[in-house]
N, C-alpha and C positions, 0 to 999 in steps of 0.2 A: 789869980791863978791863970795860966797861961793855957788856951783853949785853939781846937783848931782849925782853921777859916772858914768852914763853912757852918759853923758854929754862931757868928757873929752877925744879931740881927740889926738891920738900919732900923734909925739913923745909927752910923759912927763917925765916933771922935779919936781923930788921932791928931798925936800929940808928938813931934819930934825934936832931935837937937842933932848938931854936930859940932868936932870940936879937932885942932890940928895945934899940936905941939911945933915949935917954930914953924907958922904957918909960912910955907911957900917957897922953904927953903930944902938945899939938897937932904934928904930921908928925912923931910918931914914925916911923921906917923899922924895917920887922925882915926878918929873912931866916930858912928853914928848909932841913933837907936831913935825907933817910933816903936810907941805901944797904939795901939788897935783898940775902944771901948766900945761893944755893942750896946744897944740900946738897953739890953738884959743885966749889963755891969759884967759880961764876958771879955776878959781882956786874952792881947795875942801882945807878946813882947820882940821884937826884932832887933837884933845889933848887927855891927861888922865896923870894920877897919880896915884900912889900907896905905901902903908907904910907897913912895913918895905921893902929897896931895894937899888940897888948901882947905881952907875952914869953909870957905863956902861952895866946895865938892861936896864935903862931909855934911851938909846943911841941907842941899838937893840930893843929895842922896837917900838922905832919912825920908825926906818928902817922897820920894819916888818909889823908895821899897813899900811905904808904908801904904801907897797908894796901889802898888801894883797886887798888895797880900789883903785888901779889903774885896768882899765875896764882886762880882760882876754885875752890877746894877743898883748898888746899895749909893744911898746920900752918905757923902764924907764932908764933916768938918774939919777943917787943917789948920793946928794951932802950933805954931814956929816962932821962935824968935829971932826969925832972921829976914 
């Protein structure tokens, strides 16, 4: 259930992906999402998308929100497959 940040006690794990339909090309579309897991099993889900863009925009993207929406001080683990 989706809780909200300051909610979220360290350690967290967050966990992202990104993904780009004809990556790289003119109106590529992509989409990203990190979920947020506090140490409590408090979870914060984040998405978004954008056109034109490449797979690995949408890849540091996820990293980047998902890092900038964990509380200020807190230990993050960063689990990516990219």
């Amino acid at each position: 259930m989706p809780t909200p940040e300051n909610s979220l006690q360290s350690p967290i794990t967050l966990v992202t992906d990104g993904a780009c339909s004809a990556n790289g090309r003119d109106g590529a579309r992509g989409g990203w999402a990190a979920i947020l897991t506090g140490a409590d099993g408090a979870e914060r889900v984040l998405t978004g998308g954008e056109a034109p863009t490449t797979n690995n925009r949408m890849e540091l993207t996820a990293a980047m929100e998902g890092l900038a929406a964990a509380p200020a001080g807190s230990r993050v683990a960063l689990v990516t497959d990219s």
